[in-house]
DSSP file (Angstrom, degrees, kcal/mol; ACC not computed):
  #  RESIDUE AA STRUCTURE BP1 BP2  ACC     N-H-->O    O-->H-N    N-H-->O    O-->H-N    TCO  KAPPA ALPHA  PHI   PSI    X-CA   Y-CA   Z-CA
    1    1 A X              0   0    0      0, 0.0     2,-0.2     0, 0.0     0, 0.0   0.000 360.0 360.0 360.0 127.6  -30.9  123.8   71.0
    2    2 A X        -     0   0    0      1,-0.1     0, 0.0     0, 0.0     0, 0.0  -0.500 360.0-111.3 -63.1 143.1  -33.1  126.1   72.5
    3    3 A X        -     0   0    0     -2,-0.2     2,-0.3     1,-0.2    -1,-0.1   0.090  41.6-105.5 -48.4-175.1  -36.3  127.9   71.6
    4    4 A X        -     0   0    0      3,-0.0     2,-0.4     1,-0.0    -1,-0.2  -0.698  59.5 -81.6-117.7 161.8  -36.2  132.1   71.1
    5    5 A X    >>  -     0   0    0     -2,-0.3     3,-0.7     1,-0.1     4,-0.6  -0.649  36.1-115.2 -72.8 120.3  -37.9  133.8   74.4
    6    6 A X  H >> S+     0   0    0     -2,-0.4     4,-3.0     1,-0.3     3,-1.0   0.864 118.3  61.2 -73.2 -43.7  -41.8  133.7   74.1
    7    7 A X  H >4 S+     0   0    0      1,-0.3     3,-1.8     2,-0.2     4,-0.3   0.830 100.9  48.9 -42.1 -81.0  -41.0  137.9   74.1
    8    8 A X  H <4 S+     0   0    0     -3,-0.7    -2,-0.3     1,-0.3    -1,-0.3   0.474 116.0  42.2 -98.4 -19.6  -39.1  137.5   71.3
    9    9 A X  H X< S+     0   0    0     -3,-1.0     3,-3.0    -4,-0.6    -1,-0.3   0.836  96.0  77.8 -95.2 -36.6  -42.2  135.3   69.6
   10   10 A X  T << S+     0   0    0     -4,-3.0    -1,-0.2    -3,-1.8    -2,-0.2   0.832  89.8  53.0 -45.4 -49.0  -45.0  137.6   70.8
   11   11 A X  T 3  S+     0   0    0     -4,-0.3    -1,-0.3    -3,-0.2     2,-0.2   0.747  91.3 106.1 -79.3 -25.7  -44.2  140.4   67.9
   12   12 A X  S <  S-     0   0    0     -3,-3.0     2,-0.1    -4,-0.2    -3,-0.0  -0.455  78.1-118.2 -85.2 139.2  -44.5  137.5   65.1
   13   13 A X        -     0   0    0     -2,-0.2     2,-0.2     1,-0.1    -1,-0.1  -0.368  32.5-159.5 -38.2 116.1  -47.7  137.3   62.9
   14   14 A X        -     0   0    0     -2,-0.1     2,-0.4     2,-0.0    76,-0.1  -0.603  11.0-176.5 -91.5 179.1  -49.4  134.1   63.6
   15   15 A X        -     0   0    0     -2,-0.2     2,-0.4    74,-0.1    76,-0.2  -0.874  28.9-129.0-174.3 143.1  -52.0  132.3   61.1
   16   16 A X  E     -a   91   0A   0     74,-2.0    76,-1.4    -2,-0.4     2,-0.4  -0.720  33.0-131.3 -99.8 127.6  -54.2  129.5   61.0
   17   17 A X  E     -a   92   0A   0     -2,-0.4    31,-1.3    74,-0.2     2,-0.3  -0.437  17.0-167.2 -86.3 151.4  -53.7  127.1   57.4
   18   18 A X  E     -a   93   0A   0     74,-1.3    76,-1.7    -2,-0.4     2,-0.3  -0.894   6.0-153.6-121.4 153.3  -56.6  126.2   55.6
   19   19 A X  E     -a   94   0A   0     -2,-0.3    27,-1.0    74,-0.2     2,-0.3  -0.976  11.9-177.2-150.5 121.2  -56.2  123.3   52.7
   20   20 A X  E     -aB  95  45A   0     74,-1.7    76,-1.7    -2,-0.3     2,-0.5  -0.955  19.9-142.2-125.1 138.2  -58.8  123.2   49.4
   21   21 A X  E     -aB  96  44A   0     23,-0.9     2,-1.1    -2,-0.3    23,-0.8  -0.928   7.0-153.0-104.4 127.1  -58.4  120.4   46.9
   22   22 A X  E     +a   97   0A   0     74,-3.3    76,-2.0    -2,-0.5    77,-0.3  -0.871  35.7 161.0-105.8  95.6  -59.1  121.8   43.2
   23   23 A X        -     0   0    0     -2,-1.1     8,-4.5     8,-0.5     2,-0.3  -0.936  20.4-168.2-119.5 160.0  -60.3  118.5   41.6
   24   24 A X  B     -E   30   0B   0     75,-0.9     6,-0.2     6,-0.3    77,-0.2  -1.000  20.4-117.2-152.7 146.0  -62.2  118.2   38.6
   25   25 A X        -     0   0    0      4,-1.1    77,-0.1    -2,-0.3    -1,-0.1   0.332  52.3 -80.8-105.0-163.9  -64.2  115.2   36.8
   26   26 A X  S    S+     0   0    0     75,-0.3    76,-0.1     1,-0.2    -2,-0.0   0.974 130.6  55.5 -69.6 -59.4  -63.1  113.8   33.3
   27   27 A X  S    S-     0   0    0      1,-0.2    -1,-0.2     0, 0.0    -2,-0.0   0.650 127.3 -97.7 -83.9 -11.6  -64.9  116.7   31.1
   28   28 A X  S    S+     0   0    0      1,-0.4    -1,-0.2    93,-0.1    92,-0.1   0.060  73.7 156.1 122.3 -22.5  -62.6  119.5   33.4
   29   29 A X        -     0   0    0     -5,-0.2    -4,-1.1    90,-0.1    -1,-0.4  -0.073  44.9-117.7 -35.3 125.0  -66.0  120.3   36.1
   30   30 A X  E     -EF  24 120B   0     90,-1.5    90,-1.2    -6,-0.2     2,-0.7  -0.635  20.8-118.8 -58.8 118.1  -64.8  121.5   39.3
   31   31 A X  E     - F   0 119B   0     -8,-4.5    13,-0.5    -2,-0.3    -8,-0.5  -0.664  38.8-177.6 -76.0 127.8  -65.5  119.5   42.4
   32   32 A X  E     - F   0 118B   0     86,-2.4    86,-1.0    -2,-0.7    11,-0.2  -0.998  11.3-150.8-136.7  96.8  -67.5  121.3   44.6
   33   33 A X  E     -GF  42 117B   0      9,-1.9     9,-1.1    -2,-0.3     2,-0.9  -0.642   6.9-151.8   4.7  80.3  -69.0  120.7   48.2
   34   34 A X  E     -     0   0B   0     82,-1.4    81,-3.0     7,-0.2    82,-0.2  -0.762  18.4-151.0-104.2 126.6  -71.8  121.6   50.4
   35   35 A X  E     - F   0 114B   0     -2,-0.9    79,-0.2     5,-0.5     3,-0.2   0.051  15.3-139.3 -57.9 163.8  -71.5  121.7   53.7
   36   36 A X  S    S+     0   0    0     77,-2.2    78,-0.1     1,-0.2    -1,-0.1   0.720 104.3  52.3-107.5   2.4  -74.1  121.0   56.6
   37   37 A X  S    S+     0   0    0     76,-0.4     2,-0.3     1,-0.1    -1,-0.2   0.068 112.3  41.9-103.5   6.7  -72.9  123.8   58.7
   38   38 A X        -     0   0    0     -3,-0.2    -3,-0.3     2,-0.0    -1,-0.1  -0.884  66.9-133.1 177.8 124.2  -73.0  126.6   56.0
   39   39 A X  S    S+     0   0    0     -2,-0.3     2,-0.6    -5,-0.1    -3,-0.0   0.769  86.3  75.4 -48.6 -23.9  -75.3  127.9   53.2
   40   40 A X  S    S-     0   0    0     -6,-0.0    -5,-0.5    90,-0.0     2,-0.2  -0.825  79.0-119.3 -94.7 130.8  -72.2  128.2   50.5
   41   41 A X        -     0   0    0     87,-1.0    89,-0.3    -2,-0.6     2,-0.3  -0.665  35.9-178.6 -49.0 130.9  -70.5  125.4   48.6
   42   42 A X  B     -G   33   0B   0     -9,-1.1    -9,-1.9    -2,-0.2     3,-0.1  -0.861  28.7 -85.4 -89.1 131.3  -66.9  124.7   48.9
   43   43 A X        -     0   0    0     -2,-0.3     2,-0.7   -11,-0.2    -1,-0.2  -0.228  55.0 -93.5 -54.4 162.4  -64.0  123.0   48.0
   44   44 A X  E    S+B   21   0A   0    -23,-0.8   -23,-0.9   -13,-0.5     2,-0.4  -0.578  86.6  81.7 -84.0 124.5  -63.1  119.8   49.6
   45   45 A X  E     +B   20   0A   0     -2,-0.7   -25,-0.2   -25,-0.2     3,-0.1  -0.960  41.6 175.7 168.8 139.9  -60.8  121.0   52.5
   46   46 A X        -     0   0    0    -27,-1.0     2,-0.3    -2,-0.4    -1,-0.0   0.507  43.7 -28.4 168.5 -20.8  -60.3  122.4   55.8
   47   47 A X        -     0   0    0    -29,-0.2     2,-0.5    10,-0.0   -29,-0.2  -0.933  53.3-131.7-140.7 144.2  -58.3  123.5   58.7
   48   48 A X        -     0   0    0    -31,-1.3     2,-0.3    -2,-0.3   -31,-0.1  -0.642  25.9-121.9 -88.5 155.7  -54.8  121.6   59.2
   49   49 A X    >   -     0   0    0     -2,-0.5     3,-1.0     4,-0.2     8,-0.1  -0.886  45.3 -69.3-111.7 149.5  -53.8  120.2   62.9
   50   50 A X  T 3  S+     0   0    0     -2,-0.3     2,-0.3     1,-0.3    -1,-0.1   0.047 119.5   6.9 -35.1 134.1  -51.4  120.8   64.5
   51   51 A X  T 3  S+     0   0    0      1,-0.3    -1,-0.3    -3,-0.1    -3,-0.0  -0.446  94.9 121.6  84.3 -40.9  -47.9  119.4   63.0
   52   52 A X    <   -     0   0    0     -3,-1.0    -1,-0.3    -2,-0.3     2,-0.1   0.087  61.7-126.4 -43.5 132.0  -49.7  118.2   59.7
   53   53 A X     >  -     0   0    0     -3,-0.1     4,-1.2    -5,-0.0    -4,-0.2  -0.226  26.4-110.9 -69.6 178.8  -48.3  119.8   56.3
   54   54 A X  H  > S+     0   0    0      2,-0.2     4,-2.0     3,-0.2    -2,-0.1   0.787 116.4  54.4 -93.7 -12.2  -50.4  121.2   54.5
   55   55 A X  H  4 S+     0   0    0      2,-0.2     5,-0.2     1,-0.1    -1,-0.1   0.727 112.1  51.9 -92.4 -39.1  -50.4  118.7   51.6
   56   56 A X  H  > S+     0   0    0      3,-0.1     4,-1.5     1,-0.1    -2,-0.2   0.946 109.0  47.0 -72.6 -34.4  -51.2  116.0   54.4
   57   57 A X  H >X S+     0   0    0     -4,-1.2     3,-3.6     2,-0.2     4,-1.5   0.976 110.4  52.2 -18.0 -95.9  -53.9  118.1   55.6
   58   58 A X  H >< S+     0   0    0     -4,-2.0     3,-1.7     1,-0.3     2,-1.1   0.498 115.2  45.9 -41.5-128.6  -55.1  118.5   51.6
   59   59 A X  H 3> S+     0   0    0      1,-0.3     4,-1.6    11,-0.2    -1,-0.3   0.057 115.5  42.4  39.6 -64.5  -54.9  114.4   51.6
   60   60 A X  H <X S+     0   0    0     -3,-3.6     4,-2.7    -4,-1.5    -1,-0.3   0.938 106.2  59.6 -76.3 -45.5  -56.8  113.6   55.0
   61   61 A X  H XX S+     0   0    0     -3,-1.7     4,-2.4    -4,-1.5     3,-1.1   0.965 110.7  48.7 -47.0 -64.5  -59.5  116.3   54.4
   62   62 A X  H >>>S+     0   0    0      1,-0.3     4,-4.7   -18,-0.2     3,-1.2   0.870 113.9  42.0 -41.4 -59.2  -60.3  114.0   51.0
   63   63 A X  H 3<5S+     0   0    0     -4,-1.6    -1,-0.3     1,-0.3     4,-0.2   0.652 114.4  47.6 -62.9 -23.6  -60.4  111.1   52.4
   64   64 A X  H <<5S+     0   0    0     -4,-2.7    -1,-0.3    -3,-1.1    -2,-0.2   0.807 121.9  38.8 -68.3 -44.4  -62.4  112.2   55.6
   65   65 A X  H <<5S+     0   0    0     -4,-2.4    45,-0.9    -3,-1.2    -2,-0.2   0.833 131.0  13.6-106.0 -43.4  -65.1  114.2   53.2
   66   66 A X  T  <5S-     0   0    0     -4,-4.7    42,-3.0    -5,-0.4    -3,-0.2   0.459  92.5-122.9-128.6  20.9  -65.6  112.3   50.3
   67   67 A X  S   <S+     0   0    0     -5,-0.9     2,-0.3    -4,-0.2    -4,-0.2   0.883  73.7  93.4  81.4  17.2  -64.3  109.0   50.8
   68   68 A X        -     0   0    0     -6,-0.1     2,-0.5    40,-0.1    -2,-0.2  -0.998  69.0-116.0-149.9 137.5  -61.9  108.5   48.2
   69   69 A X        +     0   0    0     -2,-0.3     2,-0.5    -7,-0.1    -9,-0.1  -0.792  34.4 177.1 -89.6 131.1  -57.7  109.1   47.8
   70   70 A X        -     0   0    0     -2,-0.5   -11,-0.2   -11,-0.3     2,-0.1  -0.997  36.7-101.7-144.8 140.7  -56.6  111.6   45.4
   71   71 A X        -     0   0    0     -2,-0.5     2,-0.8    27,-0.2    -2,-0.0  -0.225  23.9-145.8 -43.4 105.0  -53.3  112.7   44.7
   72   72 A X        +     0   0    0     -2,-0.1    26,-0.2    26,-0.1     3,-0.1  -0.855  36.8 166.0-116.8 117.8  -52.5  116.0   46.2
   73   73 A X        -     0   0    0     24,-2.7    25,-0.1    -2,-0.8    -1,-0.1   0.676  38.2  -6.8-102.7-129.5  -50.1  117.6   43.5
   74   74 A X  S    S-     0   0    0     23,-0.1    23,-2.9     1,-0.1     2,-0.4  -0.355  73.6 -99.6 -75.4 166.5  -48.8  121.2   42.8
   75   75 A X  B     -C   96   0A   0     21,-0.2    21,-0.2     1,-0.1     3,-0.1  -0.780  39.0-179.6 -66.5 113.1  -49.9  124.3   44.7
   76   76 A X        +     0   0    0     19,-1.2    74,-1.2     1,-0.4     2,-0.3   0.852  60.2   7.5-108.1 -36.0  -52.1  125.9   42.8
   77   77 A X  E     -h  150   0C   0     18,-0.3    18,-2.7    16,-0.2    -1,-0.4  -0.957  55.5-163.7-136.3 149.4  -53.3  129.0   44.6
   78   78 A X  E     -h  151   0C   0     72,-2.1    74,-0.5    -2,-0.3     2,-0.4  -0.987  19.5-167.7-117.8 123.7  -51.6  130.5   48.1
   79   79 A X  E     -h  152   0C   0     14,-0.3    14,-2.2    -2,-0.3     2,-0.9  -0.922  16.7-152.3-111.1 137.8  -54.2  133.0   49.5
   80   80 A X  E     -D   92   0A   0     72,-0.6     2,-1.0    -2,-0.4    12,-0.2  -0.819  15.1-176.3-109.2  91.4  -53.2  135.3   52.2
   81   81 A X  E     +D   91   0A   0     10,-1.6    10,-1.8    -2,-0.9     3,-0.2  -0.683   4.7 176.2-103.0 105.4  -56.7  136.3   54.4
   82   82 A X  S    S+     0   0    0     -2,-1.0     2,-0.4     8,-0.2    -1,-0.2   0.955  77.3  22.5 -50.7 -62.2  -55.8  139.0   57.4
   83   83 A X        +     0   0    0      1,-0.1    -1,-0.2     7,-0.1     7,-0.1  -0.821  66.5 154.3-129.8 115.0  -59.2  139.4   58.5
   84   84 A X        -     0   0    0     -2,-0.4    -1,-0.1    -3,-0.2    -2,-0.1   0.780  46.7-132.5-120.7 -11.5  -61.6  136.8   57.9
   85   85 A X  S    S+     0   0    0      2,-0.2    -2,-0.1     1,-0.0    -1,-0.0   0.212  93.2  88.2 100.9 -11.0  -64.5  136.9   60.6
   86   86 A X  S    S+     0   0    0      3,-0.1     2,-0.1     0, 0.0     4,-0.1   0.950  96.1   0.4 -82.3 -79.8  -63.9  133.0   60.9
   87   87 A X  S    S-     0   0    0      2,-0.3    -2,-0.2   -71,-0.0    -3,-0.1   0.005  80.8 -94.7 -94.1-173.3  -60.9  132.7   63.6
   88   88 A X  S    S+     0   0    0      2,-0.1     2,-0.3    -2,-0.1    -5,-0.0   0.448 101.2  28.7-104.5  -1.1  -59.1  134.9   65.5
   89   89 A X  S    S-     0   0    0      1,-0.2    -2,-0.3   -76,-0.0   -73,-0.1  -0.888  95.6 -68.8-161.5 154.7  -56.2  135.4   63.5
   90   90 A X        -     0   0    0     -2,-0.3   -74,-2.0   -76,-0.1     2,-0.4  -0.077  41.9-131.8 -49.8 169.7  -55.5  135.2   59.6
   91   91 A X  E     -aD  16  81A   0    -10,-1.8   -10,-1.6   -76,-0.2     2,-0.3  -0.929   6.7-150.4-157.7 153.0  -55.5  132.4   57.4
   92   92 A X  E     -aD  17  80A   0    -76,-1.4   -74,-1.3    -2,-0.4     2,-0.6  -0.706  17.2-156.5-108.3 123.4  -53.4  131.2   54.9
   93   93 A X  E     -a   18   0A   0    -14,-2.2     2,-0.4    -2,-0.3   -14,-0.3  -0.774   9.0-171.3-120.6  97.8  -55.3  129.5   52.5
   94   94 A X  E     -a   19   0A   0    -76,-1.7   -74,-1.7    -2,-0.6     2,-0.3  -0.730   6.0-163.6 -83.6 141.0  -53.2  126.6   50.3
   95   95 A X  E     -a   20   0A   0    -18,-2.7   -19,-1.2    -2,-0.4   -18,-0.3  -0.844   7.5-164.0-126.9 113.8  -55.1  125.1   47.1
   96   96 A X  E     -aC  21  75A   0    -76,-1.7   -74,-3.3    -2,-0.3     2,-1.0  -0.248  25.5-119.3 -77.8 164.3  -53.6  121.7   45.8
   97   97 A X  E     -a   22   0A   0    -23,-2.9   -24,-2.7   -76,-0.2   -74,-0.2  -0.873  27.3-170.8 -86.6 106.7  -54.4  120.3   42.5
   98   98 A X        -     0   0    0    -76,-2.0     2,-0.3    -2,-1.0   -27,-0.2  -0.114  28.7-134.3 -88.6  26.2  -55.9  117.1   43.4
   99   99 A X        -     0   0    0    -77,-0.3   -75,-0.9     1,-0.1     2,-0.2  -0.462  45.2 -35.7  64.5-118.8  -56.1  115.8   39.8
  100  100 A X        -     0   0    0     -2,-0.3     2,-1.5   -77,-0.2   -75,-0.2  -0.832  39.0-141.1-132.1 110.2  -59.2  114.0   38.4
  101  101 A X    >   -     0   0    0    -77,-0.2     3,-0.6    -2,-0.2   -75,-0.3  -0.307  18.9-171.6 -47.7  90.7  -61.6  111.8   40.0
  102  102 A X  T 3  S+     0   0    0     -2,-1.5    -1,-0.2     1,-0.2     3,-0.1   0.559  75.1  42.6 -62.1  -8.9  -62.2  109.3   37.4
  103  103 A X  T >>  +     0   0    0      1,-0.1     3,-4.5    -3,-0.0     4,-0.5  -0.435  58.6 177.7-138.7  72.8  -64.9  107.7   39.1
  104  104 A X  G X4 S+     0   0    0     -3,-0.6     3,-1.9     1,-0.2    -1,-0.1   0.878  78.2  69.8 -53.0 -32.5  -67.2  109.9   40.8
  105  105 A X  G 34 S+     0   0    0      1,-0.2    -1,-0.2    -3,-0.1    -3,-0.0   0.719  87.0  68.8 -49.4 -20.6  -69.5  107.1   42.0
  106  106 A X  G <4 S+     0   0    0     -3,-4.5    -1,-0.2    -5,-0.1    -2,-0.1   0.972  76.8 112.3 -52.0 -52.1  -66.5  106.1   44.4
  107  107 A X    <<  +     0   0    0     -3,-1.9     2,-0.4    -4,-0.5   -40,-0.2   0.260  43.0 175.9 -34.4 142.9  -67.4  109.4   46.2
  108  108 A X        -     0   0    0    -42,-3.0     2,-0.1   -43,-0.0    -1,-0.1  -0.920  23.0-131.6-152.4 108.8  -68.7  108.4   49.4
  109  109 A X        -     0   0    0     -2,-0.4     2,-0.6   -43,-0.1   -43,-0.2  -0.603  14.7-127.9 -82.0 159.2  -69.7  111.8   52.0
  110  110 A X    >>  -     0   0    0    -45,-0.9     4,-5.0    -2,-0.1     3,-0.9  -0.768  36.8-157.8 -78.0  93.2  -68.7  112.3   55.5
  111  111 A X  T 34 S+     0   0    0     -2,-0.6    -1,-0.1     1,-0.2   -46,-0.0   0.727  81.2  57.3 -86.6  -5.7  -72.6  113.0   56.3
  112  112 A X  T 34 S+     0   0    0      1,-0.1    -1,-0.2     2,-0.0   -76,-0.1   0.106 123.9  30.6 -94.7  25.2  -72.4  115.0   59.6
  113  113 A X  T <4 S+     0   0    0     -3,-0.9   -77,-2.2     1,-0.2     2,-0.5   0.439 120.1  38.7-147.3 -23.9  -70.3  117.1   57.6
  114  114 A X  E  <  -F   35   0B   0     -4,-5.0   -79,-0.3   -79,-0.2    -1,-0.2  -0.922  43.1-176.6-140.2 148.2  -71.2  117.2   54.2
  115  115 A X  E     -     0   0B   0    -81,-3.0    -1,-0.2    -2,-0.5     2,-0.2   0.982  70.0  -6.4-102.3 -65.7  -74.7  117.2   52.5
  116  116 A X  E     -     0   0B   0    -82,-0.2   -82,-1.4   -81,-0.1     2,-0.3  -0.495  47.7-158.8-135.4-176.6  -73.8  117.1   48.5
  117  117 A X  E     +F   33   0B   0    -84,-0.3     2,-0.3    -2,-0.2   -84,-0.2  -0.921  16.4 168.8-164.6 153.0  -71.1  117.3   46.0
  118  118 A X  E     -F   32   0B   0    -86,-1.0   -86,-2.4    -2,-0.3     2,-0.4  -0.944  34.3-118.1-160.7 171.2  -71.3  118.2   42.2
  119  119 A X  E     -F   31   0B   0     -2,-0.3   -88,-0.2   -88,-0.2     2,-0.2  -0.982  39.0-171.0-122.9 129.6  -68.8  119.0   39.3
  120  120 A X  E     -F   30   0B   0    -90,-1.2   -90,-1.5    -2,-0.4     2,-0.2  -0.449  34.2-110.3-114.7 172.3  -69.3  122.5   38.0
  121  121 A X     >  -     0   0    0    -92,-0.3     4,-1.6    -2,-0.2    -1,-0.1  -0.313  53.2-101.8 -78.6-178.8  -68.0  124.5   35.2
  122  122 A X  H >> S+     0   0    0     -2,-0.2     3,-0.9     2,-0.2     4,-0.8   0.906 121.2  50.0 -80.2 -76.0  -65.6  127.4   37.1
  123  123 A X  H 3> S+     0   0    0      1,-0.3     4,-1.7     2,-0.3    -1,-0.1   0.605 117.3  42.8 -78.7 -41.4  -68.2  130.5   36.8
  124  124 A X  H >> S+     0   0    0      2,-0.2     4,-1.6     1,-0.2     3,-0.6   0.983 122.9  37.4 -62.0 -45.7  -71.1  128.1   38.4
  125  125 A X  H << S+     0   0    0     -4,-1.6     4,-0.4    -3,-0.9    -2,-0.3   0.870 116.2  48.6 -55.0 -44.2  -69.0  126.7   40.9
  126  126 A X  H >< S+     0   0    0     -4,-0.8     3,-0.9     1,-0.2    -1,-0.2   0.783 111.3  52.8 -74.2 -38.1  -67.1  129.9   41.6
  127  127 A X  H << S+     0   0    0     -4,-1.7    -1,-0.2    -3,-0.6    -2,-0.2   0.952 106.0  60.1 -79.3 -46.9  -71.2  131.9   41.9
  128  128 A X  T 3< S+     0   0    0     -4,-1.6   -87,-1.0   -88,-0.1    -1,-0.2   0.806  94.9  86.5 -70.8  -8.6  -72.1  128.8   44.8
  129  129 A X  S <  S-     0   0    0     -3,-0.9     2,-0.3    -4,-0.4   -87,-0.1  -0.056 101.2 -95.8 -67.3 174.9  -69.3  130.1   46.8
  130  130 A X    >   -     0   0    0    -89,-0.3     3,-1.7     3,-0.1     4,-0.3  -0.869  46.0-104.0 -98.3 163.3  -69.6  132.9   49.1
  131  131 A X  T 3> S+     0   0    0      1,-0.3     4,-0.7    -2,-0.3     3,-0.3   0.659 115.5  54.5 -78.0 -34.9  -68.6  136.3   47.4
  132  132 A X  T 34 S+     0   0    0      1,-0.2    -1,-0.3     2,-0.1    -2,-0.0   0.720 114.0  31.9 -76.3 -20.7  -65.2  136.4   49.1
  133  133 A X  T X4 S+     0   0    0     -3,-1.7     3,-0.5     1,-0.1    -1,-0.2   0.238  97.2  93.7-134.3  20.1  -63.7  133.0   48.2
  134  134 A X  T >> S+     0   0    0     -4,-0.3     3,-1.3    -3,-0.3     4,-1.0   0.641  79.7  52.0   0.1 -62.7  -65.3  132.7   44.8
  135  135 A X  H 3X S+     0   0    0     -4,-0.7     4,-0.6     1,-0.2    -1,-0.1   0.261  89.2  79.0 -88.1  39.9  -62.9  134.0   42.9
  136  136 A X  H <4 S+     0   0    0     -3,-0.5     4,-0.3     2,-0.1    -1,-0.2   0.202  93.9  59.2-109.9  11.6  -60.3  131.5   44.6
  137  137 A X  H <> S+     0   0    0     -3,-1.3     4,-2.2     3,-0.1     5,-0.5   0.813 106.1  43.2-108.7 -33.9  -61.9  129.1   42.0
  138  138 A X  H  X S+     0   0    0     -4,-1.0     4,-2.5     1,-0.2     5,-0.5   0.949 112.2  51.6 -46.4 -48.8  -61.0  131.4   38.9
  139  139 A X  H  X S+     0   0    0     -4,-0.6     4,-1.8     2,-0.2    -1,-0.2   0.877 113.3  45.9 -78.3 -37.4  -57.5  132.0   40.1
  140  140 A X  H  > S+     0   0    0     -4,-0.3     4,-3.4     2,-0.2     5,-0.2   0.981 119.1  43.1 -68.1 -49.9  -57.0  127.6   40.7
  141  141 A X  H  X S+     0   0    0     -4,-2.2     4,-1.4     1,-0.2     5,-0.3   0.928 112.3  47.2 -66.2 -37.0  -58.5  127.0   37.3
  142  142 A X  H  X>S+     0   0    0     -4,-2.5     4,-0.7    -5,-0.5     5,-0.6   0.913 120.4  46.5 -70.3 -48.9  -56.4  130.0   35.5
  143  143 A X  I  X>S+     0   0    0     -4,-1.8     5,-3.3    -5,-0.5     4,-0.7   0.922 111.1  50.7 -40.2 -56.0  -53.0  128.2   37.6
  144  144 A X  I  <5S+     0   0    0     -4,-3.4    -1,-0.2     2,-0.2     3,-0.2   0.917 108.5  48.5 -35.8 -71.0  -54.0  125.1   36.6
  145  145 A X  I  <5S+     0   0    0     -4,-1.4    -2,-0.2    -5,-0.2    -3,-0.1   0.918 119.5  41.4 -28.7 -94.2  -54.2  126.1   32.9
  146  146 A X  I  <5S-     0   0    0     -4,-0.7    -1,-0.2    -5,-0.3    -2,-0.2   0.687 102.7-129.4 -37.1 -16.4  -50.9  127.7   33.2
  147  147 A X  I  <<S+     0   0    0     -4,-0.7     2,-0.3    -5,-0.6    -3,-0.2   0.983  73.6  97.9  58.3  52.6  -49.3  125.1   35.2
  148  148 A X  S   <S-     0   0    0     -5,-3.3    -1,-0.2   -72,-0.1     2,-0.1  -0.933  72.2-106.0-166.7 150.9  -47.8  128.0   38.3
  149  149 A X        -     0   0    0     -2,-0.3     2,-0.4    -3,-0.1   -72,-0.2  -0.285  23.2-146.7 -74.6 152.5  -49.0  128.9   41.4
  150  150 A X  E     -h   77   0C   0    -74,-1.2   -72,-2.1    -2,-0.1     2,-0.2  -0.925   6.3-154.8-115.3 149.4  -50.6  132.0   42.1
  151  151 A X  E     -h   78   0C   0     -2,-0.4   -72,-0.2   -74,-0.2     2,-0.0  -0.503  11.2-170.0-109.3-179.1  -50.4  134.1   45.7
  152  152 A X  E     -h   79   0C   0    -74,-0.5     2,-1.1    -2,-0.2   -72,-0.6  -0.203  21.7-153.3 157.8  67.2  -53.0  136.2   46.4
  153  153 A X    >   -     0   0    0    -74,-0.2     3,-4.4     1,-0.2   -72,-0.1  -0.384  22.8-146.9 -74.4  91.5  -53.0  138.8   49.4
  154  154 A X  T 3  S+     0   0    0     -2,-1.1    -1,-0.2     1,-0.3     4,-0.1   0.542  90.8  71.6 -39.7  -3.7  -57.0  138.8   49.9
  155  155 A X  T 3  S+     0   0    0    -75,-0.2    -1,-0.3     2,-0.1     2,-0.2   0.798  96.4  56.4 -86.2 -10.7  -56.6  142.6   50.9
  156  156 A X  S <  S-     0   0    0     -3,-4.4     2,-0.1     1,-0.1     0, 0.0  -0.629 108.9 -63.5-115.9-177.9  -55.8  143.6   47.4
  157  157 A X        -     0   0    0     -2,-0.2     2,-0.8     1,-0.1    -1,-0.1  -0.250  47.0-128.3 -64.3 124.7  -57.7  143.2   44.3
  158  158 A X        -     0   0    0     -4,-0.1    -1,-0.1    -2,-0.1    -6,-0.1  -0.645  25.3-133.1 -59.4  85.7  -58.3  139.7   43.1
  159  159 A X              0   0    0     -2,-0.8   -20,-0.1     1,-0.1    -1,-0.1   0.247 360.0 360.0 -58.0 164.9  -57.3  139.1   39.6
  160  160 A X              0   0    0    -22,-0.1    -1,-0.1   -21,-0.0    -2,-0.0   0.556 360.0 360.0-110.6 360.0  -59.3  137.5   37.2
C-alpha cells in the first residue's frame, strides 16, 4: 500500500501532542511542577516523539520527571490550542488521570528539568499556572469528578 501524494497532505492541519498527568496525593491535592526553564508551574508532562501514543508519552514523561510509575488512566481533558506562541503549529493537549501517588516521598525530580513539585488544592494550583492553561486544571478536576472527558477548543470560552 502506498502513501497519498505529499500534495494531497499539504492541505491537512498538522499539530504537535502535548501529554499532562492530572495526579493528586491521598487528601485529592493536585500534583503540580515547576520547571527550570519557565516561571509558571505545570503538570507533569510534555511533548510526545515521534511514533509514541500519547498515553505512552503520559507514562515516560512521569517517569523521566519525577521518578516514579503511575498508571496513566482515562482522558480527562482534550484541549485543542491553534495558536500558542510555543511551536510552529497547534497543539493538542491530552490530560490523563494518573491516579494517586500514595507515597510522595518516592518522588524523585529530573533536576535539569525540574526545580520543585507540591500538591495543591485546584484554585492554588490552577493560579501557579500561566493564565492560559490554568483553567485546564478546573476542567481535569471537574472530569475527574464526573468520570468523562472534556474537549476544549482553546479559541472559545473555557468553561468553568
Amino acid at each position: 500500500m502506498t502513501g497519498l501524494p505529499q500534495s494531497l497532505l499539504d492541505g491537512f492541519a498538522t499539530s504537535y501532542a502535548v501529554v499532562c498527568a492530572f495526579a493528586t496525593d491521598p487528601a485529592g491535592r493536585i500534583l503540580v511542577v515547576k520547571p527550570t526553564y519557565r516561571e509558571e508551574w505545570q503538570f507533569v508532562g510534555g511533548m510526545v516523539d515521534h511514533g509514541e501514543a500519547p498515553h505512552e508519552a503520559c507514562a515516560r514523561e512521569v517517569k523521566e520527571e519525577i521518578g516514579i510509575d503511575l498508571p496513566v488512566g482515562d482522558l480527562l481533558v482534550l484541549d485543542y490550542v491553534p495558536d500558542h506562541g510555543f511551536v510552529s503549529a497547534p497543539m493538542t493537549i491530552y490530560v490523563f488521570d494518573c491516579g494517586t501517588v500514595a507515597e510522595p516521598d518516592l518522588i524523585r525530580l529530573q533536576e535539569n528539568e525540574i526545580e520543585a513539585y507540591d500538591f495543591l488544592p485546584v484554585e492554588a494550583a490552577a493560579a501557579k499556572f500561566h493564565p492560559t492553561n490554568g483553567p485546564r486544571v478546573r476542567l481535569a478536576a471537574g472530569a475527574r469528578r464526573a468520570a468523562r472527558t472534556m474537549y476544549v477548543p482553546h479559541a472559545g470560552p473555557v468553561p468553568r
